[in-house]
RODO-2510 file (C-alpha; in nm, 4 decimals, decimal comma):
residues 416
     n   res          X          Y          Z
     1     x    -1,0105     0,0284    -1,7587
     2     x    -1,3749     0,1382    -1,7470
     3     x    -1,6459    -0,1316    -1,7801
     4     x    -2,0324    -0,1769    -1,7948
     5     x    -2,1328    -0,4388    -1,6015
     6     x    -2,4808    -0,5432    -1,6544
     7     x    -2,6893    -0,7493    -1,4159
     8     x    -2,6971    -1,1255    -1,5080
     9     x    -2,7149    -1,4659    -1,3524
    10     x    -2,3991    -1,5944    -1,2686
    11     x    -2,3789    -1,9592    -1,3500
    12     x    -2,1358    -2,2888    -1,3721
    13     x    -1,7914    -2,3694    -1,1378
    14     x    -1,4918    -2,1618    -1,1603
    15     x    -1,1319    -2,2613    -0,9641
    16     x    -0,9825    -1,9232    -0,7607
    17     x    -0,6312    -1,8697    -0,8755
    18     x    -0,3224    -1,9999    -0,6720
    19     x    -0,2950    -1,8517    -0,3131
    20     x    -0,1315    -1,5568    -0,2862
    21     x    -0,0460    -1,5633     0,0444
    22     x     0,1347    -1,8979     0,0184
    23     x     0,3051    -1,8574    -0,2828
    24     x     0,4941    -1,5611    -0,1070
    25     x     0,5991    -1,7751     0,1501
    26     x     0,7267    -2,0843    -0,0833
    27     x     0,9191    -1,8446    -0,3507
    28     x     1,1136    -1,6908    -0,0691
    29     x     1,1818    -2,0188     0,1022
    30     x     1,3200    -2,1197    -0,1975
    31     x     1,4671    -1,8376    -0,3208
    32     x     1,6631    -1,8700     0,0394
    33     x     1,7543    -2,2347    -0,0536
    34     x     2,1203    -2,4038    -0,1318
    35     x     1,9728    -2,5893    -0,4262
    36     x     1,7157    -2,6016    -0,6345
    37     x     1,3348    -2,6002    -0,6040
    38     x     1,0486    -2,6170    -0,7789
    39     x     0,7112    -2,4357    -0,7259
    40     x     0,4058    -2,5994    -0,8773
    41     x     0,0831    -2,4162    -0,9477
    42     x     0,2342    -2,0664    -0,8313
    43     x     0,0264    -1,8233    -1,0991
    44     x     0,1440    -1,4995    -1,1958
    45     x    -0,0426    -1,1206    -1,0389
    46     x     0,1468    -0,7872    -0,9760
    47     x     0,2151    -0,9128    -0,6446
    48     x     0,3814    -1,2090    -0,6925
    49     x     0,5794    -1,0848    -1,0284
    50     x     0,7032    -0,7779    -0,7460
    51     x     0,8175    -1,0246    -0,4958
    52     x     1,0007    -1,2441    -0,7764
    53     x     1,1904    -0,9141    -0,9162
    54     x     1,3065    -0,8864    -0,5717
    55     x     1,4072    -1,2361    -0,4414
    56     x     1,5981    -1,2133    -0,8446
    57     x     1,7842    -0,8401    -0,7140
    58     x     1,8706    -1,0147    -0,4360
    59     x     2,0039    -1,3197    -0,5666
    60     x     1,8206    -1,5764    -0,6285
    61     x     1,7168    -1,7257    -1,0315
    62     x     1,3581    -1,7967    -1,1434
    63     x     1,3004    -2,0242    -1,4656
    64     x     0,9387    -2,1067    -1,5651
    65     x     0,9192    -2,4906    -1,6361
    66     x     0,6694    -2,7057    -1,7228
    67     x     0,4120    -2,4640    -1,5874
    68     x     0,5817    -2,4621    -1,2334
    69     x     0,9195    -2,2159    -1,1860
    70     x     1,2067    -2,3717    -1,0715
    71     x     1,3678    -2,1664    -0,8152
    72     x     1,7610    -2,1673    -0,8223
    73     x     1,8142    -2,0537    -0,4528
    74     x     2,0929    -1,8340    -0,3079
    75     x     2,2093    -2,0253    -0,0491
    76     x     2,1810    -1,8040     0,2061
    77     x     2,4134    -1,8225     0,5156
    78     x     2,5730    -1,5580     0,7659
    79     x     2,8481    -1,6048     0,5614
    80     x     2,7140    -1,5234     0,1972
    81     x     2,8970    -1,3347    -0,0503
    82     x     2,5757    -1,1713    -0,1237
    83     x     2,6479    -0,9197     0,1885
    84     x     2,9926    -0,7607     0,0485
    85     x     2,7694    -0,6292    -0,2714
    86     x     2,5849    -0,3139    -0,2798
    87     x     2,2558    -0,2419    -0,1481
    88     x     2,0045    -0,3887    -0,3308
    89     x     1,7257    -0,1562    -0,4684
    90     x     1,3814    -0,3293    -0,4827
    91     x     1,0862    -0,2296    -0,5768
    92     x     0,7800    -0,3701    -0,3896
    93     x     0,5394    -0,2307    -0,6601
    94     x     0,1681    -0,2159    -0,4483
    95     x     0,2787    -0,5170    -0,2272
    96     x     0,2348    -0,5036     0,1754
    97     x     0,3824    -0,8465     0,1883
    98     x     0,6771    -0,8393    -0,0342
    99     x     0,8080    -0,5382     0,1405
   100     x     0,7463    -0,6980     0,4967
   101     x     0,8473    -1,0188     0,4608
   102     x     1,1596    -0,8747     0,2885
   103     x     1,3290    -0,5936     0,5128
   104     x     1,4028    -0,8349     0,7723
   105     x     1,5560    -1,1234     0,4567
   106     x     1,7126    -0,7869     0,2490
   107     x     1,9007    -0,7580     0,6327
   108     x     2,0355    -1,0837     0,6608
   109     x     2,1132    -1,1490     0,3099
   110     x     2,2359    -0,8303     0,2141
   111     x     2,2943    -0,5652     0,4978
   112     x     2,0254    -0,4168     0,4064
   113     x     1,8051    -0,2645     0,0950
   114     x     1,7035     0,0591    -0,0358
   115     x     1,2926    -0,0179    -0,0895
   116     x     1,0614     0,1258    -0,3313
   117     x     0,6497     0,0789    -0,4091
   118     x     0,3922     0,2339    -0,5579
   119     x     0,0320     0,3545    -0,5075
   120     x    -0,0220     0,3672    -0,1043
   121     x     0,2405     0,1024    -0,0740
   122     x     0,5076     0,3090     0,1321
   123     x     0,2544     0,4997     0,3373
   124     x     0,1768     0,1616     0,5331
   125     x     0,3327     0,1755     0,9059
   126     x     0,6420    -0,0374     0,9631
   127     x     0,6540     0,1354     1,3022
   128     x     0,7157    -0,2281     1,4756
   129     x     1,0366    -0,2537     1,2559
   130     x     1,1395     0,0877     1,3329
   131     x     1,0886    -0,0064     1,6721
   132     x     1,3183    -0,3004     1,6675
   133     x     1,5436    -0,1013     1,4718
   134     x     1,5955     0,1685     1,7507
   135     x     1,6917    -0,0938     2,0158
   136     x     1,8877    -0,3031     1,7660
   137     x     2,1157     0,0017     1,6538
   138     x     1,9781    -0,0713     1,2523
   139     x     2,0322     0,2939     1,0418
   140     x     1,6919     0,3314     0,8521
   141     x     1,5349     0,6319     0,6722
   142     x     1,2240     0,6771     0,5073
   143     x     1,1940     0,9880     0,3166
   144     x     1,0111     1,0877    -0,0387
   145     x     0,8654     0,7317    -0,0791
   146     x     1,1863     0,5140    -0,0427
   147     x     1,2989     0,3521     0,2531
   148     x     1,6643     0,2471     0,3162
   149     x     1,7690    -0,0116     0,6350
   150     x     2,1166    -0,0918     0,6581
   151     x     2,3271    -0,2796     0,9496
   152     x     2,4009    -0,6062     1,0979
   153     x     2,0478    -0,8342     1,1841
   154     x     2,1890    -1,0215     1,5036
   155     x     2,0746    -1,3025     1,7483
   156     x     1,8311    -1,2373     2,0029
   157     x     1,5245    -1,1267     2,1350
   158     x     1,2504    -0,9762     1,8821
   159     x     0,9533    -0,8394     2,0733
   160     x     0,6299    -0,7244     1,8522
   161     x     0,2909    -0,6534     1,8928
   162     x     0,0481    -0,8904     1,7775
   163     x    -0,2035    -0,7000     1,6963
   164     x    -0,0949    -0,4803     1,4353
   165     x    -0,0079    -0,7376     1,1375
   166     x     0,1263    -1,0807     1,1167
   167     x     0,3417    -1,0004     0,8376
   168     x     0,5938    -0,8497     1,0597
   169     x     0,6661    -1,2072     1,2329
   170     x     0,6965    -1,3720     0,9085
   171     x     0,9849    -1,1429     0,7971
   172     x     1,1957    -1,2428     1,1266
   173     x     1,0439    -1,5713     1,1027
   174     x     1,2268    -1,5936     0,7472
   175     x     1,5693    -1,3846     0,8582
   176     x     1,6111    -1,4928     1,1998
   177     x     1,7128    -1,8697     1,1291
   178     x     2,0107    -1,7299     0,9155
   179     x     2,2154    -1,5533     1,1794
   180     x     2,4729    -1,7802     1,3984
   181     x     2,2877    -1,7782     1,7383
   182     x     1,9296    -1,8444     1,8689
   183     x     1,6606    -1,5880     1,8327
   184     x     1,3241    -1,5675     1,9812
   185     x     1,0238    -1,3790     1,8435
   186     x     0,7802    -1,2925     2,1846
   187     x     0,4355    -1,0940     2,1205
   188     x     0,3447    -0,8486     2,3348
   189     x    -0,0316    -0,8775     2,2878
   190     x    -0,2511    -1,1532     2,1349
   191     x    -0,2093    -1,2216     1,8051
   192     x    -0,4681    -1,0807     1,5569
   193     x    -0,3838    -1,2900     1,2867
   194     x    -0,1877    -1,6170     1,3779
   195     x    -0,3245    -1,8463     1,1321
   196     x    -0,0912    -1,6376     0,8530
   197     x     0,1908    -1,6824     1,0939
   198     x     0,1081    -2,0797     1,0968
   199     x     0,0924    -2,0637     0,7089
   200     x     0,4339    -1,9193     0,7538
   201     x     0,5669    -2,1969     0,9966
   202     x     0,4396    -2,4222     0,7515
   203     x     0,6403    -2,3120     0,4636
   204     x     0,9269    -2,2704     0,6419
   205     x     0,9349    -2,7026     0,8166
   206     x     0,8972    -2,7727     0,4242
   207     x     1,2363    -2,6066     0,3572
   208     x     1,4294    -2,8113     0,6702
   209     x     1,3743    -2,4445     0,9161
   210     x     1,3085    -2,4986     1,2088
   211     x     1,0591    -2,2125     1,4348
   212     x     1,0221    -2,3603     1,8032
   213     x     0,7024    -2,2096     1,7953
   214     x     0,5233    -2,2934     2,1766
   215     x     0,1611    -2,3801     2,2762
   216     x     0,1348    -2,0734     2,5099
   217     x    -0,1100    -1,8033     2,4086
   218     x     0,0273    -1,5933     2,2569
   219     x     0,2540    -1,8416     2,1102
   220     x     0,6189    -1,7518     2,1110
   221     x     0,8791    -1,8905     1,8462
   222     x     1,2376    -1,9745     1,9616
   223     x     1,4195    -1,9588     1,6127
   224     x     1,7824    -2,1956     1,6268
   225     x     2,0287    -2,0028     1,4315
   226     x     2,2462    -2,1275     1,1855
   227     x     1,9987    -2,3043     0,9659
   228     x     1,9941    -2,3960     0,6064
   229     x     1,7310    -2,4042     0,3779
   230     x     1,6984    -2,6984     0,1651
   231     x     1,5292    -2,7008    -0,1188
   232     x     1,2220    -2,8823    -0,2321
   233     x     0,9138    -2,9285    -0,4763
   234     x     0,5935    -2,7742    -0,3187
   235     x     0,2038    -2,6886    -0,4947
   236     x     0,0680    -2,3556    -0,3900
   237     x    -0,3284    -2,4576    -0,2878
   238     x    -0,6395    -2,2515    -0,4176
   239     x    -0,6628    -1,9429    -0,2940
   240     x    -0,9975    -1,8860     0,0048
   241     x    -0,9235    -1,5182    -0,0298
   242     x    -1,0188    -1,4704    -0,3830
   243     x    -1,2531    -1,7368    -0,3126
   244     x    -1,5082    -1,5433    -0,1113
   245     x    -1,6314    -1,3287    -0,3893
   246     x    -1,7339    -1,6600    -0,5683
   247     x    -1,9072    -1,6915    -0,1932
   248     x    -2,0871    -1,3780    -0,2378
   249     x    -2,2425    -1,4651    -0,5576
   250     x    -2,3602    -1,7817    -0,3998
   251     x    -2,5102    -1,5947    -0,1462
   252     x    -2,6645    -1,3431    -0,3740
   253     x    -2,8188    -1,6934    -0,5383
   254     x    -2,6271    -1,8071    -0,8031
   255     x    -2,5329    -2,1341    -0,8812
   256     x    -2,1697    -2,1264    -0,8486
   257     x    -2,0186    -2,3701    -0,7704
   258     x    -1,6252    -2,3347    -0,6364
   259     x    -1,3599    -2,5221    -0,7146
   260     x    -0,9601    -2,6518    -0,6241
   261     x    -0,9787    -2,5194    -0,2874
   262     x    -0,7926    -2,7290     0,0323
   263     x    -1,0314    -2,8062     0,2937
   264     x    -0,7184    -2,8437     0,5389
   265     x    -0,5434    -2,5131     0,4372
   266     x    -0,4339    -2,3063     0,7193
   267     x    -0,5329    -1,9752     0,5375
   268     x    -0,7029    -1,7547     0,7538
   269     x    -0,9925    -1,6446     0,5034
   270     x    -1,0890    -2,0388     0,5143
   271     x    -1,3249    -1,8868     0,7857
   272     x    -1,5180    -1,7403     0,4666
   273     x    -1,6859    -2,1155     0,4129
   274     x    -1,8135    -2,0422     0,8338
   275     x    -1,9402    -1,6864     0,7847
   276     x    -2,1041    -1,7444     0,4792
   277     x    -2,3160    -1,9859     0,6812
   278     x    -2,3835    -1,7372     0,9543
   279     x    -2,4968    -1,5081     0,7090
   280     x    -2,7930    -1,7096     0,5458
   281     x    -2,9354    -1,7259     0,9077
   282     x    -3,2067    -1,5111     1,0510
   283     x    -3,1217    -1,2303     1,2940
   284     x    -2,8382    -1,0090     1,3850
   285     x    -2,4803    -1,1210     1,3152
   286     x    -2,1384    -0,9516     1,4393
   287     x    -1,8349    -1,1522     1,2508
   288     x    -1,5066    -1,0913     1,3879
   289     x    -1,2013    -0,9967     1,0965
   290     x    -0,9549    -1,0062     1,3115
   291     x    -0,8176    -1,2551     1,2152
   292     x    -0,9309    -1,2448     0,7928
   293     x    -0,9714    -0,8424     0,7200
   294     x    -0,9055    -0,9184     0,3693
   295     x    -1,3017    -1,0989     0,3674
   296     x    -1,4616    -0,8162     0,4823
   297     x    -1,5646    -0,6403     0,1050
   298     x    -1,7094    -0,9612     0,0195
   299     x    -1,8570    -1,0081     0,3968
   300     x    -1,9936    -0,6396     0,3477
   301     x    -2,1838    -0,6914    -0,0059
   302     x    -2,3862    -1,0352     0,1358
   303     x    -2,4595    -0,8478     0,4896
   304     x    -2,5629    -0,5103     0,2460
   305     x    -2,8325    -0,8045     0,1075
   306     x    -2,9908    -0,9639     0,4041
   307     x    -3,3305    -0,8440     0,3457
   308     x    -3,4094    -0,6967     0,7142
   309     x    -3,1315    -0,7954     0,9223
   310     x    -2,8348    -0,6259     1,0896
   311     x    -2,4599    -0,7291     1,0750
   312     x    -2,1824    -0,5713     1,2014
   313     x    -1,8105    -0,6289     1,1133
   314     x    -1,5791    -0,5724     1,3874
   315     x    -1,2389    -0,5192     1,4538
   316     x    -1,1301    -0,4319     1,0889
   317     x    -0,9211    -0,1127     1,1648
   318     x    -0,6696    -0,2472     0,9495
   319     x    -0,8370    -0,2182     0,6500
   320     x    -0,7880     0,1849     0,6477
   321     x    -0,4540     0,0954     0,5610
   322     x    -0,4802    -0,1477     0,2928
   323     x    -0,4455    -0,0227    -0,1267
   324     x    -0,7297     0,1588    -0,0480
   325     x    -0,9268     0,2778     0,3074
   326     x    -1,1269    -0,0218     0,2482
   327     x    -1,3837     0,0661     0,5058
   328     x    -1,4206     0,3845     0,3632
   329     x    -1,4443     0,2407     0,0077
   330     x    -1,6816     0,0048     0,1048
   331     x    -1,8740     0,1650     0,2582
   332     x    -1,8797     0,4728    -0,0252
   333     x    -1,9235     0,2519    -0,3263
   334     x    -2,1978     0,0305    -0,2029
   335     x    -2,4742     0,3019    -0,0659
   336     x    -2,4313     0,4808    -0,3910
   337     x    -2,5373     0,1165    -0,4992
   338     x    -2,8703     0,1383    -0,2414
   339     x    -2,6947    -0,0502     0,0418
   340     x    -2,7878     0,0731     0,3642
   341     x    -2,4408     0,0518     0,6398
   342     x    -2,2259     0,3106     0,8508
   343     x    -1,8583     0,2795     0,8958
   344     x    -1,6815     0,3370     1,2784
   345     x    -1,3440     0,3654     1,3200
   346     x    -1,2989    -0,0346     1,2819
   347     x    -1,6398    -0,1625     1,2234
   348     x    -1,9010    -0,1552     0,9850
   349     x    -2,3060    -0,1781     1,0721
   350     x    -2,4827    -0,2953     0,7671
   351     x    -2,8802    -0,3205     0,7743
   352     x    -2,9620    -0,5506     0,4972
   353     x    -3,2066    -0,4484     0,1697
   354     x    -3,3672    -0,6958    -0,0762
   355     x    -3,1683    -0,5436    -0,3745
   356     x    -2,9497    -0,2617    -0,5173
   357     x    -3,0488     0,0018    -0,7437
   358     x    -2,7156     0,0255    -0,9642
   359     x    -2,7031     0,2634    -1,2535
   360     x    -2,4089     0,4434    -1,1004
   361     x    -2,1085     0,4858    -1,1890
   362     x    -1,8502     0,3230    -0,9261
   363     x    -1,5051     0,3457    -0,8483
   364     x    -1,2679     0,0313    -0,7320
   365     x    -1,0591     0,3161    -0,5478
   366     x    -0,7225     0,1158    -0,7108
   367     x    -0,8307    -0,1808    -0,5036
   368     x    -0,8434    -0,4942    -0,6953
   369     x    -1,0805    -0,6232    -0,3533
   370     x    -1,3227    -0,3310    -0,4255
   371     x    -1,3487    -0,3866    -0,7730
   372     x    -1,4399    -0,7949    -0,7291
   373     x    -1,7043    -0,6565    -0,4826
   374     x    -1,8646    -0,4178    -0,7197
   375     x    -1,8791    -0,7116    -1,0062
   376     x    -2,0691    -0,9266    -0,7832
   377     x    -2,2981    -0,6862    -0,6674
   378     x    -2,3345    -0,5476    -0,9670
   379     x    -2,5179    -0,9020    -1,0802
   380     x    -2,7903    -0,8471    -0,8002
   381     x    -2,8590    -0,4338    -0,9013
   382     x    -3,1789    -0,3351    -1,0957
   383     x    -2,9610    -0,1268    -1,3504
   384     x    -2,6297    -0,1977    -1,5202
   385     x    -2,3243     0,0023    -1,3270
   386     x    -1,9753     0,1767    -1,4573
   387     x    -1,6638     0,0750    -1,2862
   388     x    -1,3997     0,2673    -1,3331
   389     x    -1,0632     0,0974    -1,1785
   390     x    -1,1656    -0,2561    -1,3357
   391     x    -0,8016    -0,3495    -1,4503
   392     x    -0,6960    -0,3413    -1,0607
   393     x    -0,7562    -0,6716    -1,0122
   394     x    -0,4602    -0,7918    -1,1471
   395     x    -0,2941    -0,7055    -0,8519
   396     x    -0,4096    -1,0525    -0,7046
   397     x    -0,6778    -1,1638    -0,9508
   398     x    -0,5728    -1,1336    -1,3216
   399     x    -0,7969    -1,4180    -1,4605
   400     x    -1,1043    -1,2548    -1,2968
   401     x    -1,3032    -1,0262    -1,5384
   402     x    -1,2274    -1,4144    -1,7913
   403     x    -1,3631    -1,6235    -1,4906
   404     x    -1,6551    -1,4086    -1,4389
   405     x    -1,7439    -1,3552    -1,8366
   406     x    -1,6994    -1,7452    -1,8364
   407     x    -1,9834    -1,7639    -1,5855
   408     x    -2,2414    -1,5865    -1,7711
   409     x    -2,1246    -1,2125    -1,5908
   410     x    -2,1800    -0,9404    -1,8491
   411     x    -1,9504    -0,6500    -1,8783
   412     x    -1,8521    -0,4406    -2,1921
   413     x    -1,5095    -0,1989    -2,1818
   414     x    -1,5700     0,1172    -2,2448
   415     x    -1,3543     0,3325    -2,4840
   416     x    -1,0704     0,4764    -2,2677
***
């Protein structure tokens, strides 16, 4: 889809959809479940309809009710039925989490999976699987786009680095409670991105599974085995992710005003509220993403607009391997825009201008985070832009291009 987006005042409150991130981590704790649960304000994107065909291939029911879904779990035990049946194919569509958080469940539900995605999806390293695989004597083979593990997931220790991605713990964090002996889950550097891994823990004390995670630092999690899941009712909170474009436009001076979001949430991009604060002061900034890479589009378009001052955005390598290399993409699509940065290898060094010159035509390089970027800065160029790549929002975002019509934005689609 190909819009026009002209430059307008963005006005009135809008509510970011349901967390992505958490609603992950409650459908598979459910899904997991002897019993049924039900998930309240869960919201439907191509992430979260991939990670639903895949807890349904490998076993669990879904029923939309009363605007929640009621989950009808598997059950799951080291004793389920579920592991004398085939492998199960699934199909992780463009979704990093749903394929993560599911190789390690797919191996103690099911033996094992044959896994499928699209777009970039199964170019993403899994080397700290692999690695586990090696010494665990687990068959995988990744070859033409599909990746196949198949063996037995057993008890013991599970040593990762920290500071590659978080959702490598929350797979074992989700698998390891099944088996029938202790497990223990020990980083071997500091954790990049622990406050996904306590979103994670959180989900998981909801559904009676216990993670013995420790106060050292790095924390280490001593997983009892043998655990059931029991089912419950649970709300997925507003999602600070999404949220942070709705920042940006505050920034860029419109009166937005942002809505349904949980001041206590353990979501990492919370930190978007903090940052957003250190951008309207004076001087030079450097804002760590360790921790939140998924801010930094958002974090890039209000630095690209502080009039005279310098930020840099550090520690973001992570982002060349997201839908898109989002510090290339950035960086590409917003100094054809008039923004004035450099990308490094992990960081980005933005000196700020007093506006953009727009009418360009820009690309959302299949990245639903680029194109919610380009819409917002779009609203603060002199001329009306063309994105091309609008529809890939949906990934996360499907209600966007309504919410931002609904607050004055103006776009038009072009004819395909």
């Amino acid at each position: 889809m190909t819009l026009t987006i002209t430059p307008a005042r963005l006005a009135g409150t809008v509510t970011p959809p349901p967390s992505k991130s958490q609603a992950h981590r409650l459908l598979i704790a459910a899904a997991l479940a002897q019993g049924d649960s039900y998930i309240r304000n869960l919201g439907h994107s191509e992430d979260i309809d991939a990670t639903l065909a895949c807890l349904t291939e490998l076993g669990a029911d879904f029923e939309e009710l009363g605007g929640g879904m009621l989950v009808h779990g598997m059950g799951a035990n080291p004793m389920s039925p579920y592991r004398r049946l085939a492998l199960p194919h699934l199909d992780c569509g463009e979704s990093g989490s749903t394929l993560r958080f599911l190789i390690p469940v797919a191996l103690a539900v099911r033996g094992g999976g044959i896994f499928t995605g699209r777009g970039r999806l199964m170019e993403r390293p899994q080397e700290p699987y692999f690695d586990l695989f090696r010494e665990k004597g687990i068959f995988f083979e990744q070859k033409e786009g599909v990746l196949t593990v198949q063996g037995l997931l057993k008890p013991g220790e599970y040593r990762l680095p920290g500071n590659v991605s978080s959702q490598f713990f929350t797979g074992l964090l989700y698998a390891l409670p099944l088996l029938e002996g202790p497990s223990a889950i020990l980083p071997t550097t500091e954790l990049e991105s622990e406050g996904y891994i306590r979103m994670t823990c959180q989900a998981l004390e909801a559904f009676g599974v216990r993670t013995g995670a420790t106060l050292s630092l790095p924390p280490q999690y001593h997983v009892p085995g043998g655990q059931v899941y029991l089912p419950t009712q649970m709300s997925v909170e507003g999602d600070w992710s999404q949220a942070a474009f709705w920042y940006a436009a505050m920034y860029l001076g419109h009166p937005v005003e942002v809505e349904g979001l949980s001041e206590h949430s353990l979501q990492g991009d919370k930190i978007i509220s903090e940052y957003y604060v250190n951008l309207l002061g004076a001087g030079d900034v450097t804002l760590d993403v360790s921790g939140c890479p998924d801010l930094v589009p958002a974090l890039a378009l209000m630095a690209a607009l502080r009039g005279g001052e310098t930020t840099r955005i550090v520690n973001a390598g992570r982002l060349r391997m997201k839908e898109s290399d989002r510090l290339a993409a950035v960086t590409c699509e917003l100094c054809k825009l008039g923004a004035e940065m450099e990308e490094g290898p992990d960081f980005l060094t933005i000196r700020g201008v007093e506006t953009l010159r727009g009418g360009v035509e820009v690309d959302a390089h299949n990245d639903h985070r680029i194109a919610m970027m380009l819409a917002i800065a779009a609203t603060r160029c002199q001329a009306p832009i063309t994105l091309t790549g609008a529809e890939s929002v949906n990934k996360s975002y499907p209600g966007f291009w309504e919410d931002y019509v609904n607050l004055d934005g103006a776009i038009q689609e072009l004819p395909a």
